[in-house]
N, C-alpha and C positions, 0 to 999 in steps of 0.2 A: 142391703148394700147402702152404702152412706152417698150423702149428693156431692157431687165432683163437680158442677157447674159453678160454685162461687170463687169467685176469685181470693178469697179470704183462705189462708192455707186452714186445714180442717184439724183440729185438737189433740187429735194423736199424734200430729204430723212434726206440734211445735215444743213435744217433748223432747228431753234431752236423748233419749234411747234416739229417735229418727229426726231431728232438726237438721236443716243444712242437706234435704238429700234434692235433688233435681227435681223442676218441678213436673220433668216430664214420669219419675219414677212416682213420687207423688199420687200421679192421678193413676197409676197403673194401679198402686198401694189400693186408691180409694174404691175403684172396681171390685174389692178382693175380702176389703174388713167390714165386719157386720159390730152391730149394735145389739147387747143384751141387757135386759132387764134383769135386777132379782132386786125380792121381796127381803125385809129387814132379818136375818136368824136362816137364812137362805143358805147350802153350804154351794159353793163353788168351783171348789177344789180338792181335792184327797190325798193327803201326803202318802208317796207312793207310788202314787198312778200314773199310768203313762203320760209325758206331756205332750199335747194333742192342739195345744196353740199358743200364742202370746197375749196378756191380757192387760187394758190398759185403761186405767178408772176413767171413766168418762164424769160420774157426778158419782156421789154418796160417798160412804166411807166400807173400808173392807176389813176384816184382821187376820191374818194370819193365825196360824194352830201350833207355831213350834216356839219355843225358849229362848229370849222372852220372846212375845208377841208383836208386832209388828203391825201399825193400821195404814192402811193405803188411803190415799184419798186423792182429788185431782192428779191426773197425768201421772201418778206413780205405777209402777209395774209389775210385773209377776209371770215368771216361767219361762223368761229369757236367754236363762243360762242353759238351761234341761232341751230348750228350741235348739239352739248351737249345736248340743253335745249328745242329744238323742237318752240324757239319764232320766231316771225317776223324778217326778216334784218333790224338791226336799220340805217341803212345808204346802199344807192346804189352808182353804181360803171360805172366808164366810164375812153374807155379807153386815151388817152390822148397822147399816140402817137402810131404808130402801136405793136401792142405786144403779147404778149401768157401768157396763164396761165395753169396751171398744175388744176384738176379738179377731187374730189375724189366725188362719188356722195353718198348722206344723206343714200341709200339703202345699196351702197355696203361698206359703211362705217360701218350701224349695222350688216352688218352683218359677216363684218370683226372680230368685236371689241365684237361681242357672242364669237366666237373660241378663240380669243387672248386680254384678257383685255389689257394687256399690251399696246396696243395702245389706248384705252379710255382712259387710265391713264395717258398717255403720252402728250395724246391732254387737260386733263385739266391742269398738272403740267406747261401747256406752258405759258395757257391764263390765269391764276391765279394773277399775278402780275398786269393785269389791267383791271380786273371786278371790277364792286362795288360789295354792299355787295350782294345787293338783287341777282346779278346775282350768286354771289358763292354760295349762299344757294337754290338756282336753279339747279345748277349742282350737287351741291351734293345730293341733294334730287335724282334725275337722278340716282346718283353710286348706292344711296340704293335701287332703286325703281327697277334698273337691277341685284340687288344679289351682287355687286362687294364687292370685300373686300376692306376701304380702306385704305392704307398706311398711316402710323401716319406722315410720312415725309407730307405728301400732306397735311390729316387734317392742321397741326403745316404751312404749307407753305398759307395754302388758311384761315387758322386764324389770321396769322399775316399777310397779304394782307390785308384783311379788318382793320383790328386794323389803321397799317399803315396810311392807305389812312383818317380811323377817326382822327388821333389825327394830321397829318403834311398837309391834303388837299391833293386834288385831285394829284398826281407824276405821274410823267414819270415811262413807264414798267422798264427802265435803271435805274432808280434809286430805284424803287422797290428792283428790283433782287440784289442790290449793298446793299443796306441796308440789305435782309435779309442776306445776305452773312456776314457782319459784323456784325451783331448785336448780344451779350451774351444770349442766353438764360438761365434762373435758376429757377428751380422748386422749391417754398416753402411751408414745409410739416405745418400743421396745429397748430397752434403756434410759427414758426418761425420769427425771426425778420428779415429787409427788412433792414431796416435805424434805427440808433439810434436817440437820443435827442443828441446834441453834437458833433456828429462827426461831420468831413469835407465833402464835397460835392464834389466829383467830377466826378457824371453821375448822368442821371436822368433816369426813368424806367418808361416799360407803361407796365401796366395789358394785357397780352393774353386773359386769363382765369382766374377764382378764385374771389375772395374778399381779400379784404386789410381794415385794421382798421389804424386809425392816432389818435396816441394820446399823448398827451405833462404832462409834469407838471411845472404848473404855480409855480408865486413866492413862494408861501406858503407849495409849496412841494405835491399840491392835483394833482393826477392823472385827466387830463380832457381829453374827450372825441370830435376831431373834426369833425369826420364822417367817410363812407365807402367809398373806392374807387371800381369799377369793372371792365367789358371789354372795353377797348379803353379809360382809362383813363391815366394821368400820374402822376409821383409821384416824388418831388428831383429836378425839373425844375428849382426851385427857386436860391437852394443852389449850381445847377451848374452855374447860369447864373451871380450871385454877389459873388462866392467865398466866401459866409458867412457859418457859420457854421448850421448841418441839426435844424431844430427849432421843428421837433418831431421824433417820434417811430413810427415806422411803422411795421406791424407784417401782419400775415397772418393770415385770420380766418378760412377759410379753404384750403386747398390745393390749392397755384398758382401760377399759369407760367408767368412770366415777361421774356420780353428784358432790357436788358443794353445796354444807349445809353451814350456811353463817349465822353468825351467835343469833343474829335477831330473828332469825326464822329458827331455830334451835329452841330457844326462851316460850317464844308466842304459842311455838308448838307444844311444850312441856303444859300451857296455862290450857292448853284446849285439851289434852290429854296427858294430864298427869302419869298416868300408868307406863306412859313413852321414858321416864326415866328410869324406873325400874328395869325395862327391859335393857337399855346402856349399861345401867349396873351391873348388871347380871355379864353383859358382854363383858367388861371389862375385867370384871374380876376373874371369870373363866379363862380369859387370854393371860393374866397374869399367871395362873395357876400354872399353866401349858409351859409359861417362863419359866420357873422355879422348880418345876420339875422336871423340865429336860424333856418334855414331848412331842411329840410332833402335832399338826394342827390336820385332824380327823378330815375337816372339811379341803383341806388342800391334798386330797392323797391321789387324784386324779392327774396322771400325766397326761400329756399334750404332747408324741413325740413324732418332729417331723423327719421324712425318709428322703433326700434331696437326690435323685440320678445326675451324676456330671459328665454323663455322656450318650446312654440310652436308656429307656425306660426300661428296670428290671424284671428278669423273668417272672411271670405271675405266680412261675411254682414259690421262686423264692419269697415274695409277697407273700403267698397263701402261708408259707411255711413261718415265715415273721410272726405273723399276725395271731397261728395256733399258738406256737412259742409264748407269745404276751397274753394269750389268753388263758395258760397253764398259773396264770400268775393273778388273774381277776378279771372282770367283765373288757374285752375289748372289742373298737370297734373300728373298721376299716372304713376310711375318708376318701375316696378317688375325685376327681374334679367332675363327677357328674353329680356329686352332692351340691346342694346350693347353701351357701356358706351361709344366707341371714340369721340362722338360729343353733350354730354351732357350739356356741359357749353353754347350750343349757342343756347338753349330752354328757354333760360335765360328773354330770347329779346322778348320772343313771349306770358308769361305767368307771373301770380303776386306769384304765388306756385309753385314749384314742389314738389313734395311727393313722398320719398325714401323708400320703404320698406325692408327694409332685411331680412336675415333667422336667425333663432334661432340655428345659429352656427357661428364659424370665419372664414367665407367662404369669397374669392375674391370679391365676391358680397356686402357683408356686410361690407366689409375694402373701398370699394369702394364708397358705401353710405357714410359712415363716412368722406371721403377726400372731399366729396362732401360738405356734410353740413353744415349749417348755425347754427340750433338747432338739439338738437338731445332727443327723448323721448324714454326712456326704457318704453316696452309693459310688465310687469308683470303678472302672475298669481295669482293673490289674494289669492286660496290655496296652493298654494306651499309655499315649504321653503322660508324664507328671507334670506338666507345664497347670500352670494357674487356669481355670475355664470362667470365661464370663459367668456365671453364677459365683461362681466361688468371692469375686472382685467384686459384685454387685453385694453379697453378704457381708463382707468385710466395710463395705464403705455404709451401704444403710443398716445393717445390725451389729454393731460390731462387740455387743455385750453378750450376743447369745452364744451360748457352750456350743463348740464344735467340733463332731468326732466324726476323724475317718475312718471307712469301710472299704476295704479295699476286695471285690470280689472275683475270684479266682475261677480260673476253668475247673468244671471236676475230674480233670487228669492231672492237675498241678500236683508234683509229690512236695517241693520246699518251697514258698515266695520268697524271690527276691528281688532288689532293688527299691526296697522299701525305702532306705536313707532319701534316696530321688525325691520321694513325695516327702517326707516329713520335711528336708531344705527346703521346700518351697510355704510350707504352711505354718500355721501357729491353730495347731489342735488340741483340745486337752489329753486324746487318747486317740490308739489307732486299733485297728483290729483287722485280723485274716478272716475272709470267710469262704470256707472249696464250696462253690454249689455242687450241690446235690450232696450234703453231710450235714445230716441233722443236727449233730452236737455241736458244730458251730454257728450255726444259726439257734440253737438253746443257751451256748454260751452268752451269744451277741443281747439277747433279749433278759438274762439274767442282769448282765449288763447294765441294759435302759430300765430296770424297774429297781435297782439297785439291790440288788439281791446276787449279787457272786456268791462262789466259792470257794475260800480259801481254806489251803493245810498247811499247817506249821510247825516245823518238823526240826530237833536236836538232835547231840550226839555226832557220832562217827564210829569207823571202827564196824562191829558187828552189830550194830546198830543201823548202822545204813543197810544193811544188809533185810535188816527186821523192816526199814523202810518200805522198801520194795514189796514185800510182803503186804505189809499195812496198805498202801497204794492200790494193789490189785484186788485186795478183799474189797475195797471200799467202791473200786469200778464195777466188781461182782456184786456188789448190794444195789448199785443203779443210780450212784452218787455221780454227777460230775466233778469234778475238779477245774475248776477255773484258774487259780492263782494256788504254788506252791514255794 
């Protein structure tokens, strides 16, 4: 065990992995880490093998065994990420000239880091800068899977890590930490704009979190539409690099987080890592490509669709039934208000749906959904009032750019709805829809719908031909086709 009696904080303590922790965790630390020796040509580690502690050069030098190699020397580290994530040592260790290392073991690590998060937290804020992604969503999976709570500094630090390393290539942890340090962050709430058509250029921005829409008007004055951006994208690249003026709008569609990267941290960063412009390049010419030929943007294929009740919460069959619906269509996944929203945006990556539920109130939960979304469906009660509901006036006034369709849901004895005109006089929706609960096809319709995937048939003639219609019609019901739109 190392002496804990000097009031000098003790070598391992005043590296960057564990600086800044209490000094009463400190001494708890110092109870717990041992001191080892090895001999010069000495192996230490075994890529592979389980990892079984954290190690931290105390004197000599060390190298590493994987491509390229890698020499350790004071205060640097090894087996930090594998302690987190409980994986194999991706690289073993040998020492290279006589030396010690400081030795906290995987045991009395958890069970340090039960009584005092403070120090799990501490050990991921360190290694964050130079995980990929997969390993950050490794650890974090870990904080939730232990209860921790976790600081939005950390989320916002271990999102822009990843972002980072996607859009400029593989960096140095020194440049990591340099960049977030400089880098603007600004939150944009749901219809705000990013970049005009016009103005001058002089930074360019990359998506944290959120959706971004680009869209320009051509000669003729017609508003056109270039596509979405998402996480790890960028955006203004252009107009910083030729000093030409911005050539679209950029807004936000729903709630999100960008960095601003101005020219002079943009340049500085090109002379420290060259290889960062290549990877722009690369981006931009691909986004151009996706222009020119009428694509959609692969990485934006993930909706966000919120399900708003305006009067009770709906039945769970009909949820459950929603939810299989969107799932016929791609990975989905259902979001109730006992999810904790700090890491929402990065479910993004893993699913073609997410499905927002809210409450039939303006509860945190429900302003949340909304920040979130892409579409947004008011749940109605078919007999209730059509009169306006505080939610609906609360939407209108703080979102007023987000797409709005009504659902109007029916008892399942209703054979016609009506009074439909009621509700639409009172609103400005893009679309409305019937849905009888307890009938499946219109809840397969409703969900064709929100993925945009309808069905239309289009049908000529008169005469004995409408006749053949009908015919055509029911084959196509008998094969298992819906018909949405005829």
């Amino acid at each position: 065990m190392t002496d804990s009696t000097s009031h000098e904080a003790p070598a391992w303590a005043r590296t960057s992995l564990l600086d800044g922790l209490p000094t009463a965790l400190t001494e708890v630390i110092a109870q717990h880490i041992d001191q080892r020796a090895y001999r010069a040509g000495e192996r230490v580690l075994a890529a592979g093998a389980p990892c079984e502690a954290l190690y931290i050069v105390l004197e000599g030098a060390f190298v590493t065994d994987d491509t390229p190699a890698r020499t350790l020397t004071a205060s640097d580290s090894i087996g930090e990420v594998e302690l987190l994530t409980g994986a194999p040592l991706e690289s073993g260790l040998v020492a290279q000239t006589d030396g010690a290392l400081y030795v906290l073991t995987r045991a009395d690590f958890i069970a340090i880091g039960q009584h005092h998060p403070a120090l799990t937290l501490s050990l991921v804020e360190g290694v964050l800068p130079r995980l990929s992604r997969r390993q950050v969503a490794d650890i974090l999976g870990v904080l939730r899977g232990m209860g921790l709570p976790i600081p939005n500094h950390i989320l916002y630090s271990a999102q822009l890590s990843m972002v980072l390393r996607e859009v400029f290539g593989e960096l140095a942890p020194a440049i990591v930490n340099d960049l977030q340090n400089r880098l603007e962050w600004q939150v944009l709430e749901t219809g705000e704009t990013l970049f005009r058509q016009g103005e001058s250029g002089t930074d360019m921005c990359i998506v944290v979190n959120g959706r971004l829409r680009v869209v320009y008007r051509d000669a003729l004055g017609t508003l056109q539409t270039v596509g979405d951006l998402v996480t790890g994208e960028t955006v203004g690249e252009f107009a910083l690099l030729t000093d030409e003026l911005r050539s679209a709008t950029v807004y936000a569609v729903r709630e999100t987080h960008v960095v601003r990267v101005t020219r002079a941290v943009f340049y500085e960063l090109i002379e420290r890592a060259p290889n960062t412009m290549l990877h722009i390049t690369r981006s931009m010419v691909r986004r151009q490509q996706r222009v020119q030929s009428g694509t959609n943007n692969p990485r934006a294929a993930c909706l966000n669709i919120a399900v708003i009740p305006l009067h009770q919460h709906p039945p769970a069959s009909f949820v459950q039934a929603l939810t299989s619906g969107l799932a016929k269509h791609g990975r989905t996944l259902l979001l109730e208000s006992a999810v904790v929203a700090g890491w929402l945006s990065n479910l993004e990556t893993s699913f073609e749906s997410l499905l927002y539920v809210g409450e039939a109130s303006w509860t945190p939960w429900t302003r949340r959904c909304l920040r979130q979304a892409d579409r947004v469906y008011l749940l109605a009660d078919a007999t209730q009032s059509p009169e306006l509901t505080r939610i609906e006036r609360a939407i209108r006034e703080q979102y007023p750019r987000l797409p709005v369709e009504l659902v109007l849901l029916h008892h399942s004895t209703t054979d016609q709805p009506n009074g439909t005109a009621d509700w639409l006089d009172r609103r400005d929706v893009r679309a409305h829809h019937h849905v009888r609960l307890g009938t499946p096809q219109h809840v397969h319709r409703l969900t064709r719908r929100m993925v945009g995937k309808s069905v239309g048939l289009v049908l000529s003639g008169g005469g004995a031909r409408g006749l053949a219609h009908i015919g055509v019609i029911k084959a196509l019901e008998e094969a298992g086709l819906e018909l949405d739109l005829i």
